[in-house]
C-alpha positions in Angstrom: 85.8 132.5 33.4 85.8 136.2 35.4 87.9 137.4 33.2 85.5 136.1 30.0 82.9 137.1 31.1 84.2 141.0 32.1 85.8 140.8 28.4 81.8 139.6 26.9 80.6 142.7 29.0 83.0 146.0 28.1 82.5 144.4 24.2 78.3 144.5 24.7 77.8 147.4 26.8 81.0 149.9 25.3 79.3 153.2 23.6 79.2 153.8 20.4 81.3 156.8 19.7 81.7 159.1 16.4 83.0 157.2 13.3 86.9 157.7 12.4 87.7 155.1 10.2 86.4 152.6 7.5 87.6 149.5 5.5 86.2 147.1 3.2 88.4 144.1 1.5 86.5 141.7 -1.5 88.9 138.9 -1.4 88.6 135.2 -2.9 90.3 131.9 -3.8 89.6 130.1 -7.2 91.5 126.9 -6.7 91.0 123.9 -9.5 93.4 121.2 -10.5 93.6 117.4 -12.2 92.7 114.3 -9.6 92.9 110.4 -10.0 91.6 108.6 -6.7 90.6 105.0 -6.4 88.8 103.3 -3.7 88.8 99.7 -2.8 86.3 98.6 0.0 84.8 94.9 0.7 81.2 95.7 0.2 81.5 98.3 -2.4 84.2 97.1 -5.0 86.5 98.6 -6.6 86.1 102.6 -8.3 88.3 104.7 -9.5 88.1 108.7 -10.5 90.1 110.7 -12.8 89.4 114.3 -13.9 88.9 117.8 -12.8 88.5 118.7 -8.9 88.0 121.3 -7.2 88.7 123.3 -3.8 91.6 120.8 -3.0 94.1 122.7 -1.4 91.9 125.5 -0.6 88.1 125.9 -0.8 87.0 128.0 -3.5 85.2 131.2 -2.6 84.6 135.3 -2.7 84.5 137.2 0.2 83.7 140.5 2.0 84.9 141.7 5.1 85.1 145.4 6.7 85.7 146.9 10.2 84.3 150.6 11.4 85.9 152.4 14.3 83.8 153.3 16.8 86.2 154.8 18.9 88.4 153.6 22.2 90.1 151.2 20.7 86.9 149.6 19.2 85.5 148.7 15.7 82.7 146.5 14.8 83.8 143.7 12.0 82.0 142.0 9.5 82.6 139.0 7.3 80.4 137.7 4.5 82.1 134.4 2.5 80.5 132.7 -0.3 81.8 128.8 -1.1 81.5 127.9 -4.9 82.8 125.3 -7.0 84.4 126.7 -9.8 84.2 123.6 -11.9 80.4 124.5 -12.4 79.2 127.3 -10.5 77.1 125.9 -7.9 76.9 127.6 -4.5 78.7 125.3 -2.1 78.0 124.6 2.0 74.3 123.8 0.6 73.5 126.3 -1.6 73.9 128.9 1.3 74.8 131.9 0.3 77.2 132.9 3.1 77.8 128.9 3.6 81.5 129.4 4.7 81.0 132.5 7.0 78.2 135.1 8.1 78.9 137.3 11.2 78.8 140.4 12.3 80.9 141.7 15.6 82.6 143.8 18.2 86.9 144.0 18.4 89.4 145.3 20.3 93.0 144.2 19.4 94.3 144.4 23.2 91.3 142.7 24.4 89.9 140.4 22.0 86.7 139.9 19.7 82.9 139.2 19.9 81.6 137.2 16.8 78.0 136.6 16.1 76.4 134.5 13.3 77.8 131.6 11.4 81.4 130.8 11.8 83.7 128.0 12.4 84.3 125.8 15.7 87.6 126.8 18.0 89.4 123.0 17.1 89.2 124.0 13.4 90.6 127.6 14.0 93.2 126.9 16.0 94.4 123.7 14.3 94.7 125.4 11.3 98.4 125.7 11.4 99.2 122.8 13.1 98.4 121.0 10.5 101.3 120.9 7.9 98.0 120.7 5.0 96.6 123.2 6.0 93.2 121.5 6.5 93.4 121.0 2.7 93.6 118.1 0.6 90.8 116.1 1.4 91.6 113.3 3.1 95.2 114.4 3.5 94.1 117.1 6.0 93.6 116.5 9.9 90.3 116.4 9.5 90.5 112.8 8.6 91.4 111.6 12.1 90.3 114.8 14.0 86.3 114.8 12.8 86.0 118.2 15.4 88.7 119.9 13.4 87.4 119.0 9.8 86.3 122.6 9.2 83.1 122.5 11.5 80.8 125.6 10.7 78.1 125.9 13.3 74.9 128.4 12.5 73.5 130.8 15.0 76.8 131.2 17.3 78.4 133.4 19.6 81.7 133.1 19.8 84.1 135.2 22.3 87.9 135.3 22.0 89.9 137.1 24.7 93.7 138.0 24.5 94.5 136.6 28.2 98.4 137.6 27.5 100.3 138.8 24.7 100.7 135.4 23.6 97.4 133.6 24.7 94.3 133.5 23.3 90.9 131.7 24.7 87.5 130.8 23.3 84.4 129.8 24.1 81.5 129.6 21.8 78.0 128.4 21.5 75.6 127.7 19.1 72.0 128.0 19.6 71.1 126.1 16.8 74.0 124.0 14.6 71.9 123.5 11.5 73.8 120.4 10.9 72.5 117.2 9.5 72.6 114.4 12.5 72.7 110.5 13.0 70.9 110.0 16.1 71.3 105.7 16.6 69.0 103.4 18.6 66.9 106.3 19.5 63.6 106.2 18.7 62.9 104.7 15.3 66.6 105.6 14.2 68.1 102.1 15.0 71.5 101.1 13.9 72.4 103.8 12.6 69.9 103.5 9.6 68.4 106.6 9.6 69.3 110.3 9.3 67.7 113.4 10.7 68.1 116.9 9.2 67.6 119.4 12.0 65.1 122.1 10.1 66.9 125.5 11.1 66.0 127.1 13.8 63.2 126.1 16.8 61.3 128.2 18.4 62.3 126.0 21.8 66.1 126.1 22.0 66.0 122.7 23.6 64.5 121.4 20.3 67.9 122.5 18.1 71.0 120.3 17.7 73.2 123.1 19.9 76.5 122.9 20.3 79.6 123.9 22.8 82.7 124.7 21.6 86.0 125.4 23.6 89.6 126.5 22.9 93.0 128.0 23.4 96.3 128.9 21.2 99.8 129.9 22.9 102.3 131.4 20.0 105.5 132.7 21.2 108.3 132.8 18.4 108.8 129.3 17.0 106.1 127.2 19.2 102.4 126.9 18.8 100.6 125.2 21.3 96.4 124.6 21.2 93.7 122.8 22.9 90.4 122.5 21.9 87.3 120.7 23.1 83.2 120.4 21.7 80.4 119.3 22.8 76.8 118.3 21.1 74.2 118.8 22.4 71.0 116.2 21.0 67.2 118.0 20.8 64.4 117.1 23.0 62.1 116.5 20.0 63.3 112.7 18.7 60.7 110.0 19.8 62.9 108.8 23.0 63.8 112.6 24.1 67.4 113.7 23.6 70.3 111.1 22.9 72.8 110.6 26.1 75.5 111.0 27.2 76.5 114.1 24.7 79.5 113.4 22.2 82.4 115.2 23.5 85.9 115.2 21.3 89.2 117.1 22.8 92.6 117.6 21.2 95.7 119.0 22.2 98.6 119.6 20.0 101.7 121.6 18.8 103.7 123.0 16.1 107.7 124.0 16.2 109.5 125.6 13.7 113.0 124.9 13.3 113.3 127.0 10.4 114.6 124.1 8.1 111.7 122.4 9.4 108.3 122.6 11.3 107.5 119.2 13.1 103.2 119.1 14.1 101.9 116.9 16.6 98.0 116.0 17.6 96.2 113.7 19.7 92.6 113.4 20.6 90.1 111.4 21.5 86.0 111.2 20.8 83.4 109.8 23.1 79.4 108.7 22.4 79.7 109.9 18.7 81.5 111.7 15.9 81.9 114.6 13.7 82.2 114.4 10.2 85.0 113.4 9.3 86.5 113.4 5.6 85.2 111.1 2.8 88.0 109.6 0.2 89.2 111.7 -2.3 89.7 115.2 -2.3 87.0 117.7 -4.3 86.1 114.9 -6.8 82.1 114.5 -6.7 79.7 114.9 -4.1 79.5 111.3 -4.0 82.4 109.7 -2.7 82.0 105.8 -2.5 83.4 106.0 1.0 81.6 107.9 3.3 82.9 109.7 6.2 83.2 108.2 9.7 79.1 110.0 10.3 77.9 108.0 7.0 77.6 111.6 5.3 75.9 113.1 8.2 77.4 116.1 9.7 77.6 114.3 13.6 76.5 110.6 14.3 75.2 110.3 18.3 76.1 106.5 19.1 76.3 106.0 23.2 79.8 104.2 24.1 81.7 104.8 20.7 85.3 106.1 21.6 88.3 106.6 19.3 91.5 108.2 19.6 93.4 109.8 16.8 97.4 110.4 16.3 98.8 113.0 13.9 102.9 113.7 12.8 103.4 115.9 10.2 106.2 118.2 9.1 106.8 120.9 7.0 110.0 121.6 5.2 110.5 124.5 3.5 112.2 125.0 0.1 113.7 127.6 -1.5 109.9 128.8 -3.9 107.7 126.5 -2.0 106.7 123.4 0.7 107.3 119.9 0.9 104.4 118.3 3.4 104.0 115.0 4.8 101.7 113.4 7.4 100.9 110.2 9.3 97.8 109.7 10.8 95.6 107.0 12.9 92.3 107.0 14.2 91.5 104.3 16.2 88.3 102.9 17.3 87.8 101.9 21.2 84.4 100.5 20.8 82.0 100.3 17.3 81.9 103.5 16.5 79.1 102.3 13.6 77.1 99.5 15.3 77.1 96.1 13.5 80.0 97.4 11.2 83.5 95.6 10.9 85.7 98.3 12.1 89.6 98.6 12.4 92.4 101.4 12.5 92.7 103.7 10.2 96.3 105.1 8.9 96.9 107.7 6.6 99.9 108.5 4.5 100.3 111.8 2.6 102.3 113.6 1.2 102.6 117.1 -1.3 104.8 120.2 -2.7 103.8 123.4 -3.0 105.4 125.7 -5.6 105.0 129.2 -5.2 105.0 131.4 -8.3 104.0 134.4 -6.5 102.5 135.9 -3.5 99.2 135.0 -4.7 99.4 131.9 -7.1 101.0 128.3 -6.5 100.9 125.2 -8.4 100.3 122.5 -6.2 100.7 118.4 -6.2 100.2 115.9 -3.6 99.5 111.9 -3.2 97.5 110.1 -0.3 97.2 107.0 0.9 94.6 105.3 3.4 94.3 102.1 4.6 91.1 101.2 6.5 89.5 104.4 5.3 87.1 105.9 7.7 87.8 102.8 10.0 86.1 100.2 7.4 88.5 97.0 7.8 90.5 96.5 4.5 88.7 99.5 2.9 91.8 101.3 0.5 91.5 105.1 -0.9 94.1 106.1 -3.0 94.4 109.8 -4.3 96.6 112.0 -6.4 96.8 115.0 -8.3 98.1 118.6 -9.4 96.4 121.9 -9.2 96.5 125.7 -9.3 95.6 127.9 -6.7 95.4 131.8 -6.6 94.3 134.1 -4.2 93.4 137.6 -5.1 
């Protein structure tokens, strides 16, 4: 923690020296494909999908990003990302229009970074690789199982990461004000889980945001990856009974090695008093999936006493133009994580191939299978498709 807070110092109070250098890259994903998903869930019925999705390996998007040296070793960075869906043109992440990224700060390559502004959490950053999808593919990606790795974007952050050694990185971030949508059950008038609250931006009194905490480190060193991660929400004073406690916490620890015929993953976690979003069935189909996430399409669900525990294998085999992927996964509920709800374990089964043509484009197909989705007993989702991605 010194040595954080020494970094957080020389990044906020270094002069600003004569420029020497500038750079600016537009950048973007356009990724679109064919999809056929079913779903299967005791109060619902039966539904099925078939036709274009979107965003399924990758989310679609266009992008700006540029550093400025400032001298000694340090340049401030930028990044401004747009989410679309390419299928119709609508904005993504809300209509925002930096939804996937807006922030503006200070680097130094031995040292590390300062990042203000909208950006993601330190489980979905670090996890990234670790997870042989690539936090793709809907509900093939970790974020299934691992709701504080499912590509969490908090608003109104700042985040520091410090290069402790050559190979370690740590993080710690916070957000003053998340932004996200919230489940807040048996407090005040929000009982069972019925209701939803929609934090309105930003409060004047910080203790009247949804904040949150977010924690992290990565070790690399030639074929290993190892990461940690751990978040924390953080419930406003404003809701009828004051704020909902105890805080939902979620940790996770894995690992990645590459054997060079083959990388094997391996995650484990566990989430107390609540949940992140998770992901619904399906991958990029509609907006209205007819299974809900593990939140009930909230971005965090408060709930005092739920626990769960989630399990990821994966492994990545590469081929001679491409990827073959496969994972399992389980996510296991302790206690009711959804009050009154018939709950059991959920295990996922996936599987894909990428195909790359060049650099820049691959074709893409994949299959997934979950039984108890989103930890609904007997609840089925079914999904499988093809698709093109290219990056420019």
């Amino acid at each position: 923690m010194k040595q954080l807070i020494t970094i957080f110092l020389l990044l906020i109070g270094y002069p600003i020296a004569a420029q020497t250098h500038d750079s600016i890259t537009l950048y973007g994903i356009i990724d679109m494909g064919l999809q056929y998903a079913t779903v299967n869930q005791p109060a619902g019925g039966a539904s099925q999908f078939f036709g274009i999705a979107t965003g399924t390996q990758s989310g679609s998007r266009l992008g700006v990003r540029g550093a400025h040296d400032i001298g000694g070793g340090y340049q401030t960075v930028f990044t401004l990302e747009n989410g679309f869906n390419p299928g119709n043109g609508d904005a993504a992440q809300g209509g925002r229009l930096f939804g996937r990224q807006s922030t503006v700060g200070l680097k130094n390559s031995t040292i590390g970074q300062l990042d203000f502004g909208r950006q993601i959490n330190l489980a979905t950053n670090y996890f990234l690789p670790i997870d042989p999808f690539g936090e793709g593919f809907g509900q093939a990606n970790i974020g299934a199982s691992f709701g504080s790795a499912n590509t969490v974007r908090y608003s109104n952050m700042l985040m520091l990461q410090a290069k402790a050694t050559e190979s370690l990185t740590v993080g710690i971030g916070y957000s003053f004000a998340t932004e996200m949508s919230s489940i807040y059950a048996d407090n005040g008038s929000c009982l069972q889980a019925a209701c939803q609250a929609t934090n309105d931006g930003y409060r004047y009194q910080a203790s009247n945001n949804l904040r949150a905490l977010t924690l992290g480190a990565k070790y690399s060193s030639g074929p290993l990856l190892l990461a940690v991660a751990y978040d924390q929400l953080q419930g406003p004073d404003y809701l009828p009974d004051g704020p909902p406690k105890p805080n939902p916490t979620a940790w996770l620890a894995g690992g990645l090695y590459d054997f060079n015929i083959i990388k094997i993953s391996l995650a484990y976690g566990q989430t107390r008093n609540g949940a992140w979003a998770g992901q619904a069935s399906g991958a990029g189909t509609t907006p209205n999936s007819p299974l809900t996430n593990t939140t009930l399409g909230a971005g965090a669900i408060f709930v005092a006493g739920a626990a769960t525990s989630s399990l990821l294998i994966g492994m990545t085999v590469p081929t001679t133009e491409g990827s073959i992927l496969a994972s399992v996964q389980r996510l296991q509920p302790l206690t009711d994580s959804v009050p009154n709800a018939a709950t059991a374990a959920q295990m996922i089964y996936s599987a894909g191939y990428l195909h790359n043509f060049t650099r820049r484009t691959n074709l893409y197909a994949y299959a997934s299978y979950g039984n108890n989705y989103a930890s609904i007993q007997s609840a089925q989702s079914t999904v499988v498709g093809i698709g093109l991605r290219h990056q420019f």
